[in-house]
C-alpha positions in Angstrom: -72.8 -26.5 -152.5 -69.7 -27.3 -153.1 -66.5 -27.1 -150.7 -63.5 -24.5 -150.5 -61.1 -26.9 -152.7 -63.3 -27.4 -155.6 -64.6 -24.0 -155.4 -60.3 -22.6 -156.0 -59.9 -25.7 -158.3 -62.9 -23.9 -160.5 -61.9 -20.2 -160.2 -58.5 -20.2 -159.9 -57.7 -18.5 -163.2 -60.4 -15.8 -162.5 -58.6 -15.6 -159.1 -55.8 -14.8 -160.2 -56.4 -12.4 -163.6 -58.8 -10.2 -161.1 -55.3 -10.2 -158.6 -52.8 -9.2 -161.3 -56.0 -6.2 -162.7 -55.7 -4.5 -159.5 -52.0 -5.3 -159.4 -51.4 -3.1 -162.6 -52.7 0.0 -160.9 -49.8 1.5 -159.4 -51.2 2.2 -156.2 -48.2 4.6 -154.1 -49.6 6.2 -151.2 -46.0 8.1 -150.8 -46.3 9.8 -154.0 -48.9 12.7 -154.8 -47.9 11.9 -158.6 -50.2 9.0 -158.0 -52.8 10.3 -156.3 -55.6 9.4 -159.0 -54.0 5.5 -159.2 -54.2 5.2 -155.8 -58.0 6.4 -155.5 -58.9 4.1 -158.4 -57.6 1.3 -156.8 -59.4 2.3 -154.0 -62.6 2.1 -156.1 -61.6 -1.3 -157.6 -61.5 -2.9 -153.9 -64.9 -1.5 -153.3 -66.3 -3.2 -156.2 -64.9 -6.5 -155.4 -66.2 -6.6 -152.0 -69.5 -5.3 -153.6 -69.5 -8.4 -156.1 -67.7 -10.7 -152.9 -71.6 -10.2 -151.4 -70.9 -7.7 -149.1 -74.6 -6.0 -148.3 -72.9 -2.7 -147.6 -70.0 -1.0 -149.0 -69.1 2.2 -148.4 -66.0 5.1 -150.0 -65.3 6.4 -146.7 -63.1 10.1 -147.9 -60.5 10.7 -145.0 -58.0 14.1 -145.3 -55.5 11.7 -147.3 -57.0 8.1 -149.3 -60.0 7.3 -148.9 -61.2 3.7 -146.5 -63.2 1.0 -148.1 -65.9 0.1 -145.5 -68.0 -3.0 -145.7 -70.7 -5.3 -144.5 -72.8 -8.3 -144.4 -74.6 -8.9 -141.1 -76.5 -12.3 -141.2 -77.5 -12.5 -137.5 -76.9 -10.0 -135.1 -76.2 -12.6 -132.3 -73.6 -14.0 -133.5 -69.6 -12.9 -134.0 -68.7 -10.2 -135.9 -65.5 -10.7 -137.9 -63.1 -7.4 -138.8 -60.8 -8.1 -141.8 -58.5 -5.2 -141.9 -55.9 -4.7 -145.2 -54.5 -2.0 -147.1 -54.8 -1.0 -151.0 -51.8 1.1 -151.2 -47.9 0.0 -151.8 -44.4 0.7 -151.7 -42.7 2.7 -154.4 -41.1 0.3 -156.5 -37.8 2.2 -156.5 -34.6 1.7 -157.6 -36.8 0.3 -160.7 -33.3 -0.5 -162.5 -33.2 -3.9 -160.0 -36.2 -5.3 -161.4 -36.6 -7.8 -164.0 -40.0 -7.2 -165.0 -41.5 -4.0 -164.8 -43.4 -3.3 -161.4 -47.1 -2.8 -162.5 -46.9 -5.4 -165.4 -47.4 -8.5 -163.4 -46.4 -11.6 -164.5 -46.2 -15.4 -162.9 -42.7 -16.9 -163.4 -41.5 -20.3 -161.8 -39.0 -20.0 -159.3 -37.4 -23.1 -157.3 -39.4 -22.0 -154.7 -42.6 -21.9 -156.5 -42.6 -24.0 -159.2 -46.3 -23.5 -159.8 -45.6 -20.2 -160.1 -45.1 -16.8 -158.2 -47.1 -13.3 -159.2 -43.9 -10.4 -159.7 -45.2 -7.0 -158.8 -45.2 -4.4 -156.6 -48.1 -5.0 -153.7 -48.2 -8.7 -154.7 -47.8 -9.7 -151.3 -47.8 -6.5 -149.5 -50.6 -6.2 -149.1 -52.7 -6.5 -152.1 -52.5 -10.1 -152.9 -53.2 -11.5 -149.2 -56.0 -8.4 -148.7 -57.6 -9.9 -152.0 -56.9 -13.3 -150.5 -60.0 -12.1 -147.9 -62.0 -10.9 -150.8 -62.3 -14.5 -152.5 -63.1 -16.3 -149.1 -65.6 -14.3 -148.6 -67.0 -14.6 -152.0 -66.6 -18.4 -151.6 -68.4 -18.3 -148.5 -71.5 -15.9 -149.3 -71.9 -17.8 -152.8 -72.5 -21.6 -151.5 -73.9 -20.2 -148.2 -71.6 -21.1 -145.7 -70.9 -17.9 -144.1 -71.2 -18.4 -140.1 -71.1 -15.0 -138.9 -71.2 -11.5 -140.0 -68.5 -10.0 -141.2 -67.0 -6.2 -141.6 -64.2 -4.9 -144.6 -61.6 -2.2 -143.2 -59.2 -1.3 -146.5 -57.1 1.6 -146.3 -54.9 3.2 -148.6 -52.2 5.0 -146.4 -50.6 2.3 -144.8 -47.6 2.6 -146.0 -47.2 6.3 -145.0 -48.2 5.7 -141.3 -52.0 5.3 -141.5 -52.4 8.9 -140.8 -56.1 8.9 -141.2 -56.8 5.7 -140.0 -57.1 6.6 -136.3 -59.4 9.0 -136.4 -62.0 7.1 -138.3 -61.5 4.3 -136.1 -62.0 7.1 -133.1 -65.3 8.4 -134.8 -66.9 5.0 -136.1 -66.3 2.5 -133.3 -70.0 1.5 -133.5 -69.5 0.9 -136.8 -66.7 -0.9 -137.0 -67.3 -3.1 -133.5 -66.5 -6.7 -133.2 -65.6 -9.9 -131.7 -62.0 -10.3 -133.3 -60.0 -8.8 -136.2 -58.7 -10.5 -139.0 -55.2 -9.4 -140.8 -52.9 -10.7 -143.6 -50.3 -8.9 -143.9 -47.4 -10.8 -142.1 -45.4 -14.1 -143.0 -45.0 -17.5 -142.1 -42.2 -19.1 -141.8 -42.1 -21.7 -144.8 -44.7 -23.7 -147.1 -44.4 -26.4 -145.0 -44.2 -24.8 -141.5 -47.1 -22.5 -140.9 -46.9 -19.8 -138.8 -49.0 -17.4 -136.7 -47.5 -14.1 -135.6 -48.2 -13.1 -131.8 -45.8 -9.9 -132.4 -45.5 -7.2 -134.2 -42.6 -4.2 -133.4 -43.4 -0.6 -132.9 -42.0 2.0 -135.1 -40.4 5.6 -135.1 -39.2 7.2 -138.0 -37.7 10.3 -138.3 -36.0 13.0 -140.9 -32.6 14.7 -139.8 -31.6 17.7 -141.8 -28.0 19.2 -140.6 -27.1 22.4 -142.2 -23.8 23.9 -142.8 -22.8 27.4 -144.8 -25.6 29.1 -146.3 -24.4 27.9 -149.7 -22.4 25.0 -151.3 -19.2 25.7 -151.3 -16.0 25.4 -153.8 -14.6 22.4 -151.6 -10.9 23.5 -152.8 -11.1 26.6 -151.5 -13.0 26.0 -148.7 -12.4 22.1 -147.4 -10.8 22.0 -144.4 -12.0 25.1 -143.4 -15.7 24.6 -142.8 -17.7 21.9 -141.1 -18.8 19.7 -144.0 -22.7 18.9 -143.4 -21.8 15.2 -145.0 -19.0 14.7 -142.8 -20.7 15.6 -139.9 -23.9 13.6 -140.2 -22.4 10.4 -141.1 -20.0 10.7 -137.9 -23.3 11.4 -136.2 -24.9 8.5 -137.3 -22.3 6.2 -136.7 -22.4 6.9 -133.2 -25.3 5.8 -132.7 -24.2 2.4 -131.9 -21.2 1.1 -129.8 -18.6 -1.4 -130.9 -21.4 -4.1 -129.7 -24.3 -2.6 -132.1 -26.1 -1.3 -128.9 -28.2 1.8 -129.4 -26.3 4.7 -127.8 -29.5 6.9 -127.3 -30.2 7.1 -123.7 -33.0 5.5 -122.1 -33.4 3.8 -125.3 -33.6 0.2 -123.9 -35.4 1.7 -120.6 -38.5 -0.3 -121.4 -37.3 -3.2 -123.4 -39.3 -6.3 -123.0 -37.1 -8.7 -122.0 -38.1 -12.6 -122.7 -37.4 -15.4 -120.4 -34.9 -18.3 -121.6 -38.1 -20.1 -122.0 -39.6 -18.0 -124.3 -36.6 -17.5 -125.9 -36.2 -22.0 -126.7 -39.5 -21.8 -127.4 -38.8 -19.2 -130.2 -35.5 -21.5 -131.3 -37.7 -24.6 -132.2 -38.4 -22.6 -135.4 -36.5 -24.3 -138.3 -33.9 -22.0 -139.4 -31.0 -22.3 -141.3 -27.9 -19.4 -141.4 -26.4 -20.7 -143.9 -29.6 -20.8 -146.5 -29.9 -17.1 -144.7 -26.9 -16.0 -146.4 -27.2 -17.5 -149.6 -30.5 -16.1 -150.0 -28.6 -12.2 -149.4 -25.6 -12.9 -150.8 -23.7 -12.2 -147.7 -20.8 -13.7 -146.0 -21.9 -13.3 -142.8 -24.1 -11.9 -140.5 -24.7 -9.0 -138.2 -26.8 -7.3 -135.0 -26.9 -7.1 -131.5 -24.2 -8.7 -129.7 -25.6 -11.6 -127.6 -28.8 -12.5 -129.4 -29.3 -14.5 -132.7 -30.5 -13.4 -136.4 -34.0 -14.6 -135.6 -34.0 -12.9 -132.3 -32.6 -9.3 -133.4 -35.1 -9.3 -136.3 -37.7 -9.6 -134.0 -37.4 -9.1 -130.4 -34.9 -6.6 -130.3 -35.2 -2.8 -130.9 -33.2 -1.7 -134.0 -32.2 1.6 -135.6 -31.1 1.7 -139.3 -30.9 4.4 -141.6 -33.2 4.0 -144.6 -32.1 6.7 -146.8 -28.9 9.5 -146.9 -28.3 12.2 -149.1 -26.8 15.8 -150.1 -24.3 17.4 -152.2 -23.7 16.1 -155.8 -24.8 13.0 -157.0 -24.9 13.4 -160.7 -22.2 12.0 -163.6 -19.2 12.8 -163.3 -17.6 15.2 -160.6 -18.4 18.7 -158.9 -16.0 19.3 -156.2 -18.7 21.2 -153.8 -19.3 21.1 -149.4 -22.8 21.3 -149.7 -24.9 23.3 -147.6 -27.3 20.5 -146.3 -26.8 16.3 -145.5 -30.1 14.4 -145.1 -31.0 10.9 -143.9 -34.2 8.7 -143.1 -33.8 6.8 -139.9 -36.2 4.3 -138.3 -36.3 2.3 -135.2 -38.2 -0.4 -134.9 -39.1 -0.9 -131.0 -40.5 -4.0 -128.9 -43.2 -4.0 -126.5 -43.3 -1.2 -123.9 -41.0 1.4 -125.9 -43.6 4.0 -126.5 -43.2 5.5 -130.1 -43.5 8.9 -129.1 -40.6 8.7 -126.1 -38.4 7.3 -128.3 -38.8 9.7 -131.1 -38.3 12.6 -128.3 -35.2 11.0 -127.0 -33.5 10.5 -130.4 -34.4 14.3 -131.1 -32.9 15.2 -128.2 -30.0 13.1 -128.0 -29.2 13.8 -131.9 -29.6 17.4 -131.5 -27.2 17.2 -128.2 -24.3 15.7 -130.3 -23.8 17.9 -133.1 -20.6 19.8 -133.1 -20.4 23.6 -134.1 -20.4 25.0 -137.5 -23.3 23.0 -138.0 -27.5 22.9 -137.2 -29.3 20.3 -136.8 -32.7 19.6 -137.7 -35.3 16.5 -136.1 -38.2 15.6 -138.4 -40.5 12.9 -136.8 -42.8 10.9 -139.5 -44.8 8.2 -137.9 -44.8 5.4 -135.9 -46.8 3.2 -133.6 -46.9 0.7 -131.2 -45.4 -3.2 -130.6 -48.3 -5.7 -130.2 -48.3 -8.7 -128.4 -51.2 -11.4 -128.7 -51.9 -14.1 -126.1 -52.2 -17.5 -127.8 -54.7 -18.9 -125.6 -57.4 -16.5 -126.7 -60.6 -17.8 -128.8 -59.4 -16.2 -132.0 -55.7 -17.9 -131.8 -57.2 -21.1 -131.0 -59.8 -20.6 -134.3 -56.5 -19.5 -136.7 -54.4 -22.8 -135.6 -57.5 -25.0 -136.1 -57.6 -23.6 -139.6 -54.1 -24.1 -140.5 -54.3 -27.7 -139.0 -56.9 -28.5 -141.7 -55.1 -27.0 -144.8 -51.6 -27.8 -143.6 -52.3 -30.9 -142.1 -49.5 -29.5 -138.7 -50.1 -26.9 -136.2 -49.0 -23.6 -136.7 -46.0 -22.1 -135.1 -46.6 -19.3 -132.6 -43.6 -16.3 -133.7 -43.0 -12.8 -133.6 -42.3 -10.5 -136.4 -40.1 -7.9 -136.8 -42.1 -6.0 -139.1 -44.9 -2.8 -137.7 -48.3 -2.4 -138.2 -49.0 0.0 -136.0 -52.6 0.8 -136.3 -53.1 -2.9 -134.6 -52.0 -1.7 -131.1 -54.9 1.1 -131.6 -57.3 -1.0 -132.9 -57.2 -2.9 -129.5 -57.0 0.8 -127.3 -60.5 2.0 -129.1 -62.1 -1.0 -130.0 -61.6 -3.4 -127.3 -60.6 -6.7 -129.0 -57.9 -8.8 -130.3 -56.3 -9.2 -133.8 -55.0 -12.5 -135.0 -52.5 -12.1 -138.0 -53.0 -14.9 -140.6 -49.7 -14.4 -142.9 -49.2 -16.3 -146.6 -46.2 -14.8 -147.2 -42.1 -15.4 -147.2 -39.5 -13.9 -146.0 -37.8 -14.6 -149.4 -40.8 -12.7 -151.4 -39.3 -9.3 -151.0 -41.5 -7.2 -150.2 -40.4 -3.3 -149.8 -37.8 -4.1 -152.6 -36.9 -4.8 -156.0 -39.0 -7.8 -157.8 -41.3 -8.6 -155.0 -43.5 -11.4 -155.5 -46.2 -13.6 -153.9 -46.3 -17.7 -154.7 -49.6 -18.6 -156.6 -50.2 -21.6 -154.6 -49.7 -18.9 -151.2 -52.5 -17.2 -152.6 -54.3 -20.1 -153.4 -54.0 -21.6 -149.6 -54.8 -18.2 -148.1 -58.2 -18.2 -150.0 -58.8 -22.0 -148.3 -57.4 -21.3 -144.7 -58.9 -18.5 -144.3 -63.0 -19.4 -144.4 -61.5 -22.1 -141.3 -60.9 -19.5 -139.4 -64.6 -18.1 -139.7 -65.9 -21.6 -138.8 -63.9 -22.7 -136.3 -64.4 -18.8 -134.6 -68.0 -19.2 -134.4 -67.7 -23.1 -133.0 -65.3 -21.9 -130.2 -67.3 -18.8 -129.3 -70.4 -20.7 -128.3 
């Protein structure tokens, strides 16, 4: 039998070449033009659990991408462990930004990682630290030191709002019942500093369509004239915050969790540095909320940002039009006790309230979720830091994220237990952008922390 470092030391090339396979499969849940990539790699993650000893593995279809279930129950009295993770990924676009092409992986040395880091789309969100899961259970069913049962939840619309994902959680909670659930799909904050995230925002996200003349219109004869759909939006969407970057949208803050100076030192004792911040962007200087720091906008303040704006013409050279329609993309990321659907109402209505005549304007809501909080004093946090402590040799930093999962908030609403989020990532791995990748020796630690966490669950649950 041997233990989880020999057992990497072995199959660490396997590890990785299986890692990079289901890399290549351009897996984007946003894009119908990929709908048979996306249901392959779906098929792919269901074989690996299959040959990572899982008894039961089942192609769960949904109205969108199919969820990979999974099982192996060794003893009905003890815990039941819920790994959740998601096949699907971010389109890769602009692709002109990246130096290798998306879905051909390759490992390059970086100062960073100088044993190497995987470049590809999904490398650390979310297919590399899902797989991470995959290989510690392997590990443990093959030498026999699995201590409880364990249960696979894999989705493939995560990035498009887990649309299906709450009503198979609604009709299967006997099936997927447990003691704690398991998620990788967050950060820490350095090699050296491990981290566990206790937070996690909410999220709204919205399409606003504001519509001019019925046609686009010869902007020499007409500018000046007519209300230019462009114009207007951008006006509109600068108002949206005051000279202080406060959200204008009222009762936006209504519910904002507000933290204690306590909590608030406690979250300062993080290392940090602004200056390696800035470097790492390229910028000059920083920006946000006035009265709170970088890491404290980014995580435990609301935001609203637009994500995308378009209209008129954006082709070579010129075409002197007032187009007919402007469009943007806007999220808001919320805290704790901003409920996604209020906020997404009062943006509507606020949006829609301050549009000037000539023009219509149009509210699209997409999807959101919940903020989630995690106590630290619960069994499963207690388990996660013991694990880190053994493979880090330092105790884990409790910290909030700014990023959203927002099926964890209903995972907890219908089935009644925690989730602890066990991140491998960086902040500097860019994930959602151009040339994200995931450090090999991340990976590598993700697949020996992880079977900790099983062990030390079990101890602390008797």
């Amino acid at each position: 039998m041997q233990n989880i470092q020999s057992y990497i030391e072995k199959n660490k090339d396997r590890f990785l070449s299986e890692l990079i396979e289901l890399l290549k499969i351009p897996s984007i849940s946003a894009d119908s033009a990929y709908k048979k990539d996306t249901i392959k790699t779906a098929d792919a993650v269901a074989k690996s659990l299959e040959d990572a000893g899982c008894d039961v593995v089942e192609i769960c279809e949904t109205d969108g991408y199919p969820i990979i279930y999974a099982h192996k129950i060794i003893d009905k009295n003890l815990p039941t462990v819920l790994v959740y993770g998601h096949y699907d990924v971010q389109p890769p676009d602009p692709i002109n930004l990246w130096d290798s092409p998306p879905f051909e992986p390759v490992i390059k040395e970086t100062q960073l990682h100088p044993e190497g880091a995987i470049f590809a789309r999904g490398a650390c969100d979310d297919k590399g630290q899902m797989y991470m899961h995959v290989k510690a259970m392997e590990f443990m069913t093959t030498q026999n030191q699995l201590p409880c049962n364990v249960k696979f939840m894999i989705e493939g619309e995560e990035e498009v709002g887990s649309v299906n994902l709450a009503k198979f959680v609604k009709e299967n909670q006997q099936k997927l019942s447990n003691d704690v659930i398991l998620i990788s799909d967050t950060g820490m904050i350095a090699k050296d500093t491990p981290s566990i995230t206790t937070g996690l925002r909410g999220l709204s996200y919205v399409e606003v369509e504001v519509t001019g003349p019925n046609r686009d219109l010869h902007s020499g004869l007409y500018g000046g004239a007519v209300a230019n759909p462009i114009n207007v939006l951008t006006k509109m969407i600068a108002s949206l915050h005051d000279e202080n970057n406060h959200i204008t949208i009222p009762g936006f803050y209504d519910n904002v969790e507000e933290l204690s100076k306590d909590e608030r030192a406690q979250m300062a004792k993080a290392p940090f540095s602004l200056e390696n911040y800035k470097k790492a962007l390229d910028i000059d200087a920083v920006y946000g909320e006035e009265g709170y720091t970088t890491n404290e906008r980014n995580s435990i303040r609301p935001t609203l940002d637009v994500n995308g704006i378009w209209g008129g013409y954006t082709g070579e050279g010129a075409k002197t039009v007032i187009a007919s329609k402007a469009y943007a993309k806007i999220s808001m990321r919320l805290v704790p006790n901003q409920d996604w659907e209020n906020i997404t109402n009062l943006f509507k209505k606020h949006f829609e309230s301050i549009a000037p005549k000539g023009v219509k304007v149009k509210v699209n809501p997409h999807h959101g979720g919940q903020g989630y909080v995690t106590p630290i004093d619960s069994i499963g946090y207690q388990a996660a830091s013991k694990a880190y402590q053994d493979t880090f040799g330092k105790t884990p930093i409790p910290q909030r994220s700014g990023g959203s999962i927002p099926i964890v908030s209903l995972f907890e609403q219908e089935l009644k237990s925690k989730t602890i989020l066990m991140g491998f990532g960086l902040d500097s791995d860019a994930i959602h952008s151009p040339n994200e990748h995931f450090g090999v020796w991340n990976y590598l630690k993700g697949i020996e922390t992880i079977p900790g966490f099983y062990k030390h669950f079990v101890e602390l649950s008797k």
